[in-house]
C-alpha positions as CSV (number, residue, x, y, z in Angstrom):
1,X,0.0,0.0,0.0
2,X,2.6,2.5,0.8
3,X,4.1,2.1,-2.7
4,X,0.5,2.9,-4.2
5,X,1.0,5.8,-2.6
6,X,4.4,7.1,-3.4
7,X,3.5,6.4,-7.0
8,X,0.3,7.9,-7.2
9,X,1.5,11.0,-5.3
10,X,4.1,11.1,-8.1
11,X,1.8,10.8,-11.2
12,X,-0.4,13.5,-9.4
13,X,3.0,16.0,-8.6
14,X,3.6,14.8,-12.6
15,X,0.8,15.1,-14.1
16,X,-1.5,17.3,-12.1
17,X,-3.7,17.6,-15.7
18,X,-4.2,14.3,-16.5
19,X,-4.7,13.6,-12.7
20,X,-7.8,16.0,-13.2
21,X,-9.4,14.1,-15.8
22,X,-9.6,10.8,-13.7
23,X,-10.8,12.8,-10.7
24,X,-13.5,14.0,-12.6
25,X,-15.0,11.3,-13.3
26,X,-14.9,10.0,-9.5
27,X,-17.7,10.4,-7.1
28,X,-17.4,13.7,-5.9
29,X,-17.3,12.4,-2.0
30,X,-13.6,10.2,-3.6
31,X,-12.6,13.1,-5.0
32,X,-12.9,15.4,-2.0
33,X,-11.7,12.6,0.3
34,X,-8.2,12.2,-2.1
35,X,-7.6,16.0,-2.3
36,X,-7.9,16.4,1.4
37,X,-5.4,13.4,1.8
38,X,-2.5,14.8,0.1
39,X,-0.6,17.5,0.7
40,X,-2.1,21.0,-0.7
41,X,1.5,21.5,-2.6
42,X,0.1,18.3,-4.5
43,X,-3.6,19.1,-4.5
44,X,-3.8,22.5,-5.4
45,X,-2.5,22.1,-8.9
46,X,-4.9,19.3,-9.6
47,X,-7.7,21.5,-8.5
48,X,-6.5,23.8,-10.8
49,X,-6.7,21.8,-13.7
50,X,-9.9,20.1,-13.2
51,X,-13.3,22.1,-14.8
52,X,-14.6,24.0,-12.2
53,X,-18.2,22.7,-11.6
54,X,-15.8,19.7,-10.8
55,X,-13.5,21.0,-9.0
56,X,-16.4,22.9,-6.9
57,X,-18.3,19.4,-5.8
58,X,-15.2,18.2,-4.4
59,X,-14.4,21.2,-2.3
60,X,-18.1,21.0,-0.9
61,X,-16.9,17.6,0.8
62,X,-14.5,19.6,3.0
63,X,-14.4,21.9,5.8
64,X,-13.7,26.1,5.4
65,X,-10.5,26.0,6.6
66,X,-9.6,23.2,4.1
67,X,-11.1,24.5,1.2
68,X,-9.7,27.4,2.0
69,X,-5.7,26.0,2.5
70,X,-6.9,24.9,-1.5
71,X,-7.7,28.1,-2.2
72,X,-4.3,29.7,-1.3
73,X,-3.0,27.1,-3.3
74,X,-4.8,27.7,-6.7
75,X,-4.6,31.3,-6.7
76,X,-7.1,33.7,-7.2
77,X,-7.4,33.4,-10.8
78,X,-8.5,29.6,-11.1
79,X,-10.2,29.7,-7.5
80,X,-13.0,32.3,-8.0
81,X,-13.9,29.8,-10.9
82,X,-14.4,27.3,-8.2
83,X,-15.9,29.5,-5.9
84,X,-18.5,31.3,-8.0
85,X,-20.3,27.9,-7.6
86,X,-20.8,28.1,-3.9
87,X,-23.6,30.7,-2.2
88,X,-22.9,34.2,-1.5
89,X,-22.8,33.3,2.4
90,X,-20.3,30.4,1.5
91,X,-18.4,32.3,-0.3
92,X,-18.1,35.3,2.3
93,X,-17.0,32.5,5.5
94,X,-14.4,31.0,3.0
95,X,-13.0,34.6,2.0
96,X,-12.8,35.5,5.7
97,X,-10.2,32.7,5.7
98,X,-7.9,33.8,3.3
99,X,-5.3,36.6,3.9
100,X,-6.3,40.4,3.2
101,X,-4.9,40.6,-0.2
102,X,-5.9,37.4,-1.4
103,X,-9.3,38.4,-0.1
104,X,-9.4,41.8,-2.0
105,X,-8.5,39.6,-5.2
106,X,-11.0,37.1,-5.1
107,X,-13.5,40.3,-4.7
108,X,-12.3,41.8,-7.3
109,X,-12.0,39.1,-9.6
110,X,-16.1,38.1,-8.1
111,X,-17.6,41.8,-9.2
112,X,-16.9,41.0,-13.4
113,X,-18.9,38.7,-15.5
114,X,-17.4,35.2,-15.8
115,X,-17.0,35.4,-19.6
116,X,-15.0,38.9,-19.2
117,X,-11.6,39.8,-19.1
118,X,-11.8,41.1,-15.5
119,X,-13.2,37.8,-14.3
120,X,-9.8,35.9,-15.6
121,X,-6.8,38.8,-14.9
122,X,-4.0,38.6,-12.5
123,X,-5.0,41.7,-10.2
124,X,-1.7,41.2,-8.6
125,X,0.3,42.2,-11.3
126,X,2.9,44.3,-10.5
127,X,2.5,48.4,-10.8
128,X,4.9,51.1,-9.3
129,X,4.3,54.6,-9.2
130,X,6.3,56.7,-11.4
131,X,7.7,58.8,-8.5
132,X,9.7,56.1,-7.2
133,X,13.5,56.2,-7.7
134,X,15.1,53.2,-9.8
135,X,16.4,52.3,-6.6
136,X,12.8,51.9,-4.8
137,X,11.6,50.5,-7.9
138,X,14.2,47.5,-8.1
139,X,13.8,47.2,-4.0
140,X,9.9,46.5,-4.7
141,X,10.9,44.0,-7.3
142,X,13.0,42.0,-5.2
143,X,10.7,42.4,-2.2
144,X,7.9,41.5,-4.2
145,X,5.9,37.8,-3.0
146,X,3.9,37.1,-6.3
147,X,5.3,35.2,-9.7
148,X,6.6,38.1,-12.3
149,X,4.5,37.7,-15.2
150,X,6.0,40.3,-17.0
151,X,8.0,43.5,-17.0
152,X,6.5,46.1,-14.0
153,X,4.0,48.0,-15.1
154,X,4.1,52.4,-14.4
155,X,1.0,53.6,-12.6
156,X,0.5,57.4,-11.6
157,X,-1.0,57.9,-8.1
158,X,-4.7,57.9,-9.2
159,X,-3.2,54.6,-10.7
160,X,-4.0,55.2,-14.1
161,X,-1.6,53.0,-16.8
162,X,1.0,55.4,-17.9
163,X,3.2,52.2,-19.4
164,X,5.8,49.4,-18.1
165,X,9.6,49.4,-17.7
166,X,11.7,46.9,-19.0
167,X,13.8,45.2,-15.7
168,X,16.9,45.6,-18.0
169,X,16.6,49.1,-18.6
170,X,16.0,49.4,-14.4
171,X,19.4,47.4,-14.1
172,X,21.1,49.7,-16.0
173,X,20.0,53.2,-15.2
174,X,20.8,55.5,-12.0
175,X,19.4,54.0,-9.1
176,X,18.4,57.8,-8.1
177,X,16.6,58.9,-11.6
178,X,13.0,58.9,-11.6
179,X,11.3,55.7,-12.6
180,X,8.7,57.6,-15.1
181,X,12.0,58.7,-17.5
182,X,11.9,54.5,-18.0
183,X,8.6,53.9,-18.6
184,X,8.1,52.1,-22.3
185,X,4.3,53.0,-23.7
186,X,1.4,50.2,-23.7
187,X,0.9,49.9,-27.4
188,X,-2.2,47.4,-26.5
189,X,-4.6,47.5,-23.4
190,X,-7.5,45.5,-22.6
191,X,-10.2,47.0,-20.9
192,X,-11.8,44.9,-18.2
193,X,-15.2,44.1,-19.6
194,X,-14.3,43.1,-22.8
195,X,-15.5,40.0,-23.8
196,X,-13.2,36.6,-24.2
197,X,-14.6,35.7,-27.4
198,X,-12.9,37.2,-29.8
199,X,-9.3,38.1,-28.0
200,X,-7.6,35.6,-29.7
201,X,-7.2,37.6,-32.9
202,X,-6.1,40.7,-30.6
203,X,-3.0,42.3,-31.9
204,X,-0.9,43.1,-28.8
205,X,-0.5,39.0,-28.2
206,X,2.1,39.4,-31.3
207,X,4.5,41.5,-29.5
208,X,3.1,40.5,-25.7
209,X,1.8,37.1,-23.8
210,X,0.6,39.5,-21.7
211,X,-1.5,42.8,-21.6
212,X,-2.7,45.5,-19.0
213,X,-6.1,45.5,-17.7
214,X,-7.6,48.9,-17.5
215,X,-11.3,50.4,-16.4
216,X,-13.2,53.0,-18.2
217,X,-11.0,56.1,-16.6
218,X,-7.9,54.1,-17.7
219,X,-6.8,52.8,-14.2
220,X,-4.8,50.1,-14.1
221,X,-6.8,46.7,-12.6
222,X,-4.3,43.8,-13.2
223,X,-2.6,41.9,-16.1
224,X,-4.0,39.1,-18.4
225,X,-1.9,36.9,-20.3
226,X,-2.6,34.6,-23.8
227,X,-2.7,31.6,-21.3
228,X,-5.3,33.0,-19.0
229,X,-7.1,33.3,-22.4
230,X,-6.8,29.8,-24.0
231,X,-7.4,28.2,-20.0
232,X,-11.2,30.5,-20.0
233,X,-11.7,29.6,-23.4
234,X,-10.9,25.8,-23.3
235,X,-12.9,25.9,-19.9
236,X,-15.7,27.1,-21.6
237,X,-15.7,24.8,-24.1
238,X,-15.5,21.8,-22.0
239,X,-18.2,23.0,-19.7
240,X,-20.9,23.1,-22.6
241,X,-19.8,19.8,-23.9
242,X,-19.4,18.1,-20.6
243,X,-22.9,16.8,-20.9
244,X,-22.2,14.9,-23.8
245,X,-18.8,13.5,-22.4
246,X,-20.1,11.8,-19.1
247,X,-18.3,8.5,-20.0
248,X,-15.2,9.8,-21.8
249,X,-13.1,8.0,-19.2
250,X,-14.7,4.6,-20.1
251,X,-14.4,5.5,-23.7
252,X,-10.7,6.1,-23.5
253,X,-8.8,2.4,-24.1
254,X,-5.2,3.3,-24.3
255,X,-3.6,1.4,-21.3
256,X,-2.1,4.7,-19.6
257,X,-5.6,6.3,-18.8
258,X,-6.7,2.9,-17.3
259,X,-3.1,2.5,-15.3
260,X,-3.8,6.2,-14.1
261,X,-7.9,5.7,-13.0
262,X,-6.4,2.3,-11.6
263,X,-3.6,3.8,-9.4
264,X,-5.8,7.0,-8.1
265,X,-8.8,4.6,-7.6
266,X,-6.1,2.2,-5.3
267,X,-5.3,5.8,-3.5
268,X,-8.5,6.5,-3.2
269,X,-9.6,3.0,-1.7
270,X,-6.8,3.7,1.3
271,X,-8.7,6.7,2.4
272,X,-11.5,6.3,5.3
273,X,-14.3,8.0,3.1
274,X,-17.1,8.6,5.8
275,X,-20.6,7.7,4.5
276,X,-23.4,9.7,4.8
277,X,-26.4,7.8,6.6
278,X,-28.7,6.6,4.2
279,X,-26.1,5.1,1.8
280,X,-25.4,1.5,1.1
């Protein structure tokens, strides 16, 4: 037993995609029991991957302060597609679990329409205000906890997009300059209620994966990138076909899909699942 588990801890650390597909397809009380086995490192990039109507009936298995540890995990941009399927009073006791800013996120990302731009952006994309010095500006890099996307974007103090610097040029100018004599102009913006259908032909992904996110006055709300875009659209698409694709894992013959369902069903099968009364 303890080797099913290495291994199947492995394929899921592996292949935290294809791991999705099988869990899908399991009960959603198997489901919830696995993720809440494993260690969120593990589990949080499967959640990630699965479809979110999915993903959300296995989170309803577990308690707030799990789901929330989940949530941390997937980041605001896949978890408020989990979380728009809970109630508004769910949703508010699993917010108060997260920290502040990861709150303010998920609130932000809540309050657009989920087949908008706004609804998929990273609204923790970096922006420093073009009074900072170089020096500041390169401190706030280094200091900074989230994933660099891209280049820093220029914000003024009403935080309207004035542009982005290139780290390069930050490396190589005088720590004391002004930050705004670097600032590069956004050729392309997207404004935050555009609709996804359609972006793929937009012409700033040929010289950017990823664009600024702006409101009607201009003021900077986040970043979204081509793969945000492809993940919402694919999402999409898998969502309105799902009906017709109940059984696709007992369509599927090759031996590695059946290997995988075997070796996360064998996981599954070590876990104590606790039955509801009522069921055989």
């Amino acid at each position: 037993m303890a080797s099913t588990e290495a291994l199947s801890y492995a394929f899921l650390e592996a292949h935290p995609a294809d791991a999705a597909r099988v869990l899908e397809r399991l009960a959603a009380t198997e489901a919830g029991a696995l993720l809440k086995s494993v260690p969120v490192r593990l589990a949080s990039p499967v959640l990630r991957q699965m479809l979110p109507f999915a993903g959300a009936r296995c989170l309803e298995q577990l308690d707030d302060v799990e789901i929330a540890g989940l949530l941390r995990g997937t980041g605001a941009q896949s978890g408020v597609a989990l979380i728009r399927y809970f109630g508004a009073e769910r949703r508010a006791l699993l917010l108060a679990q997260l920290p502040t800013t990861l709150t303010l996120a998920y609130e932000l990302l809540l309050g657009y329409p989920e087949d908008t731009v706004g609804a998929w952006m990273d609204p923790r994309a970096l922006a420093l205000p073009a009074d900072m010095t170089v020096g500041e500006s390169l401190e706030r890099v280094r200091r900074t906890d989230e994933a660099m996307i891209a280049d820093p974007f220029v914000i003024d103090r009403n935080q309207c997009l004035l542009g982005y610097v290139e780290l390069a040029d930050l490396l190589r100018a005088n720590p004391r300059s002004s930050l705004g004599r670097q600032v590069r102009p956004c050729r392309h913006r997207l404004p935050a209620q555009s609709p996804l259908n359609g972006l793929t032909d937009h012409q700033g992904w040929l010289s950017a994966s990823t664009l600024p996110v702006v409101e009607h006055d201009d003021r900077f709300v986040g970043a979204f990138t081509h793969a945000a875009l492809l993940r919402a659209l694919s999402l999409e698409r898998s969502t309105l076909t799902s009906d017709k694709s109940e059984d696709t894992l007992v369509s599927i013959t090759s031996a590695y899909w059946l290997s995988v369902s075997a070796l996360i069903q064998a996981l599954v099968g070590m876990l104590p699942v606790k039955r509801h009364e009522g069921e055989s």
